[in-house]
BALOBA-1460 file (C-alpha; in Angstrom, 3 decimals):
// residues 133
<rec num="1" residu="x" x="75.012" y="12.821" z="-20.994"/>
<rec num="2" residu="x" x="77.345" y="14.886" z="-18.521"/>
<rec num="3" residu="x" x="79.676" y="17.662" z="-20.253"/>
<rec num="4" residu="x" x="83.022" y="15.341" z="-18.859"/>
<rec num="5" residu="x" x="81.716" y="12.670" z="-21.116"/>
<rec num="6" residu="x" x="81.297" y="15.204" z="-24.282"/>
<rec num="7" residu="x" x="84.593" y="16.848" z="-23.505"/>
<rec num="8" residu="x" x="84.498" y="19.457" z="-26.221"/>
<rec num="9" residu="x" x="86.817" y="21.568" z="-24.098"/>
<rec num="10" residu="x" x="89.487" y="23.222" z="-25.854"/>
<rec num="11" residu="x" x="93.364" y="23.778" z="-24.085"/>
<rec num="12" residu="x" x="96.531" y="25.266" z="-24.628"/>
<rec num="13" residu="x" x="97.942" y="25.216" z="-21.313"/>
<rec num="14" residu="x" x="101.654" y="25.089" z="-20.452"/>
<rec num="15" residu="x" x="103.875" y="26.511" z="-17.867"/>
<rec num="16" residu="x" x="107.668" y="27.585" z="-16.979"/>
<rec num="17" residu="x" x="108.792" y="25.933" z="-14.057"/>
<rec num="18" residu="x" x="111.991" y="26.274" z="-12.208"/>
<rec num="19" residu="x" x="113.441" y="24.237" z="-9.373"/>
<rec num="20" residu="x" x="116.643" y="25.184" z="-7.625"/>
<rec num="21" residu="x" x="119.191" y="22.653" z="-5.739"/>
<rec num="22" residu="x" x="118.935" y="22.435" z="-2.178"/>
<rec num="23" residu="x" x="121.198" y="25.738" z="-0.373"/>
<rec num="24" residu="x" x="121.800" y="26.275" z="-4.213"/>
<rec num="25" residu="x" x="124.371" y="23.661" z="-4.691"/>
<rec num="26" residu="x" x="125.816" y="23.337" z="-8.114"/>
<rec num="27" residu="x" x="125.033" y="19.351" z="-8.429"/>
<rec num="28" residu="x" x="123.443" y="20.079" z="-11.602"/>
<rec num="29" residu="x" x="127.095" y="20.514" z="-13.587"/>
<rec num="30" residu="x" x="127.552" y="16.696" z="-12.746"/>
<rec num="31" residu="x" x="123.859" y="15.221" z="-12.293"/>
<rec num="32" residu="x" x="122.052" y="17.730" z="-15.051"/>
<rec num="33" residu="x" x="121.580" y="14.943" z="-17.605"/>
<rec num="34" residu="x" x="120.655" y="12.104" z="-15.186"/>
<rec num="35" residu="x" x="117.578" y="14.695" z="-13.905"/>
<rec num="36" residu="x" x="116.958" y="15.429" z="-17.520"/>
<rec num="37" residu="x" x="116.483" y="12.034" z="-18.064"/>
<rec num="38" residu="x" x="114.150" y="11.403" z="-14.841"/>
<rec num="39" residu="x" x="112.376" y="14.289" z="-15.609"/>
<rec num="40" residu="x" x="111.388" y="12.891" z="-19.132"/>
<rec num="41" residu="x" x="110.351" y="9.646" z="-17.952"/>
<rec num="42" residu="x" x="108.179" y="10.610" z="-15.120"/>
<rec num="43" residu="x" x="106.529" y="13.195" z="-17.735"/>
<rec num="44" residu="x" x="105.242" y="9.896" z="-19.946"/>
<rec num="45" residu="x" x="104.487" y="8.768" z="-17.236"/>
<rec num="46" residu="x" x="102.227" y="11.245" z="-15.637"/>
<rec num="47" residu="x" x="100.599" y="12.372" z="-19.048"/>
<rec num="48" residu="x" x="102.305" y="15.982" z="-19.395"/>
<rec num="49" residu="x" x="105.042" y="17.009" z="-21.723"/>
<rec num="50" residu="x" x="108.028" y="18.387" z="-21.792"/>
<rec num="51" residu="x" x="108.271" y="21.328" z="-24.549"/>
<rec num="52" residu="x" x="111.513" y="22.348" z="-23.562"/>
<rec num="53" residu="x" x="114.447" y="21.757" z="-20.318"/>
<rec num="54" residu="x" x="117.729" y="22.882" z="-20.017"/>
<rec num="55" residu="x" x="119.850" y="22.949" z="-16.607"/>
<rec num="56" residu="x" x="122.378" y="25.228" z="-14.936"/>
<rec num="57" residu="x" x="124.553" y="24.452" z="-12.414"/>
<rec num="58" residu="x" x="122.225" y="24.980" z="-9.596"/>
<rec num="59" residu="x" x="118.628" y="25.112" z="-11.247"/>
<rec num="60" residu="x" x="116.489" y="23.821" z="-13.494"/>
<rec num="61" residu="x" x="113.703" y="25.420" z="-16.425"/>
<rec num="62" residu="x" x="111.092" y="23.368" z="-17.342"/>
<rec num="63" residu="x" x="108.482" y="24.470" z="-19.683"/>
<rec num="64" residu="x" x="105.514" y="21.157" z="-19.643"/>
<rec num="65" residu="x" x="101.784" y="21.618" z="-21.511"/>
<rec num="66" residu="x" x="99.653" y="20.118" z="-19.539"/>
<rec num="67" residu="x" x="95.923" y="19.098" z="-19.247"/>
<rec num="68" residu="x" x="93.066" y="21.054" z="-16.995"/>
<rec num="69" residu="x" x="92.603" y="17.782" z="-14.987"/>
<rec num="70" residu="x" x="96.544" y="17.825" z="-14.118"/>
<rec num="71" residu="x" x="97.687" y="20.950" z="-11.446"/>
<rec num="72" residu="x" x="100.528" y="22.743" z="-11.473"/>
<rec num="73" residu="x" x="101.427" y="21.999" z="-7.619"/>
<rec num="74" residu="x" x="100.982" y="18.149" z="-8.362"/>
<rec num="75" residu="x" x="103.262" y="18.526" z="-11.481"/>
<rec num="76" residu="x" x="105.874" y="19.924" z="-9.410"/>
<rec num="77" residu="x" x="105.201" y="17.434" z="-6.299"/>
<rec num="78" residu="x" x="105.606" y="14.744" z="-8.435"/>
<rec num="79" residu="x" x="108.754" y="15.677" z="-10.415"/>
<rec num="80" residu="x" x="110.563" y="17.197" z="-7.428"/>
<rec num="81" residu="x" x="109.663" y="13.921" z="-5.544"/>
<rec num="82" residu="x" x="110.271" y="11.328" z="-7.542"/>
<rec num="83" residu="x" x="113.508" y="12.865" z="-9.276"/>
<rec num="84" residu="x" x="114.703" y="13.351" z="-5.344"/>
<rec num="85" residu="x" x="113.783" y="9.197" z="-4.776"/>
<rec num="86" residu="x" x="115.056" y="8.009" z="-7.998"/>
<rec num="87" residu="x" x="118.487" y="10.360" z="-8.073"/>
<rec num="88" residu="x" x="119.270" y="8.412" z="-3.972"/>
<rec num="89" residu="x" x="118.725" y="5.548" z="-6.015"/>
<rec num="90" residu="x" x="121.251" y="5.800" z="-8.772"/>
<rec num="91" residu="x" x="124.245" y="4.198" z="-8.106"/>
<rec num="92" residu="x" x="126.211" y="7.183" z="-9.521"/>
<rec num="93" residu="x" x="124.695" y="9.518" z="-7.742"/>
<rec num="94" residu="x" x="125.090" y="8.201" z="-4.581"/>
<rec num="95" residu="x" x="128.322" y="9.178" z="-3.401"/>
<rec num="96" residu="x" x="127.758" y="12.772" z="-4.586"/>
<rec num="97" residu="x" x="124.282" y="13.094" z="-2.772"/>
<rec num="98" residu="x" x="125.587" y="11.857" z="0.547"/>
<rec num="99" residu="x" x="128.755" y="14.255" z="0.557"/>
<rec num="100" residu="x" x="126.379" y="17.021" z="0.083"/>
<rec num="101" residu="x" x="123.085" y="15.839" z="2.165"/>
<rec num="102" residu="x" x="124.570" y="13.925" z="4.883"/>
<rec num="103" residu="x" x="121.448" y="14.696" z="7.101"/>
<rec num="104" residu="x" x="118.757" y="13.815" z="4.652"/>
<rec num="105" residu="x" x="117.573" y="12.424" z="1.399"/>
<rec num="106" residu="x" x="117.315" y="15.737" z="-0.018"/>
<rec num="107" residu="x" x="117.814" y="17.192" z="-3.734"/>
<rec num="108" residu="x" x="115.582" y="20.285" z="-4.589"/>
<rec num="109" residu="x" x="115.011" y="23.798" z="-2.303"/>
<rec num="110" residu="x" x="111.352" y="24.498" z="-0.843"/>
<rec num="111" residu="x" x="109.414" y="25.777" z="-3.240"/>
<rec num="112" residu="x" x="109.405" y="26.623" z="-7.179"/>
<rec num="113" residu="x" x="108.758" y="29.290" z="-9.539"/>
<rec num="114" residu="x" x="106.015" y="28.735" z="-12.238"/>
<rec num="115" residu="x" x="104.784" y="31.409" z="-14.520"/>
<rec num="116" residu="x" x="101.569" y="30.593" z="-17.103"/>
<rec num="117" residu="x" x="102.127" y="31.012" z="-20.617"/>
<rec num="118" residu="x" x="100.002" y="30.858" z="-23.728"/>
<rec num="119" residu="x" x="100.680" y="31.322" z="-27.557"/>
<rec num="120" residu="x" x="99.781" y="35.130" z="-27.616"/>
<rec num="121" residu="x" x="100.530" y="38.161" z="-25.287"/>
<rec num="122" residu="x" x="98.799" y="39.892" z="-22.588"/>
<rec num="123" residu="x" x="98.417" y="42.487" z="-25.087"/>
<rec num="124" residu="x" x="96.482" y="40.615" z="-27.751"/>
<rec num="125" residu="x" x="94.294" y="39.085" z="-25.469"/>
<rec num="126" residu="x" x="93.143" y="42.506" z="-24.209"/>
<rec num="127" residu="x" x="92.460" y="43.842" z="-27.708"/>
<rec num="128" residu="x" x="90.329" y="40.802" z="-28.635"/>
<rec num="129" residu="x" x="88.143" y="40.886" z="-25.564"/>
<rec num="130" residu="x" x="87.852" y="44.510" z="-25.993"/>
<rec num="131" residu="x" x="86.795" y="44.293" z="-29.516"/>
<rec num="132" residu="x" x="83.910" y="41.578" z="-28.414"/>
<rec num="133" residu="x" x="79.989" y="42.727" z="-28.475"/>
């Protein structure tokens, strides 16, 4: 029997991510809760979670727990690109999108911010391993 099929692996793993509107537009104050929304569904989805979100006028935190077979980078391919898709699609969106991305079916800047977390410090981590053996 292989170790994937015993999976007695143990995770806490969950990340801050931010995305920021394309040349920092402030599309957010109008479209925050339709992204919220997106962002939500494609989680279920894609079999990560969303622990907590909140949006400002030109940016958005995420902070998902996710699995060791998921990676960040495809967490943040997917959400940027299908949140991009599915906001050209929305009726209500439409209008605003165009009048700000005439040249292409844009949404989100190059790039992200993503910072690991975990349940205890850096600190407390160092003291434990120290105090092994």
């Amino acid at each position: 029997m292989d170790y994937e099929s015993k999976n007695h692996s143990k995770h806490l793993l969950i990340v801050h991510l931010i995305f920021v509107c394309k040349y920092r537009k402030k599309l957010l104050l109008k479209m925050g809760d339709t992204v919220k929304r997106m962002v939500m569904e494609i989680a279920d989805e894609q079999d990560f979670s969303v622990l907590e979100m909140e949006v400002d006028k030109d940016h958005i935190h995420l902070l998902i727990q996710y699995n060791p077979a998921q990676s960040i980078l495809s967490m943040v391919r997917l959400l940027k690109q299908l949140t991009t898709y599915r906001l050209w699609r929305e009726s209500d969106c439409l209008e605003l999108l165009s009048k700000n991305f005439w040249k292409e079916k844009t949404f989100w800047s190059d790039g992200y911010f993503a910072c690991s977390i975990g349940n205890v410090s850096k600190d407390a981590i160092t003291k434990y391993i120290k105090s092994q053996g």
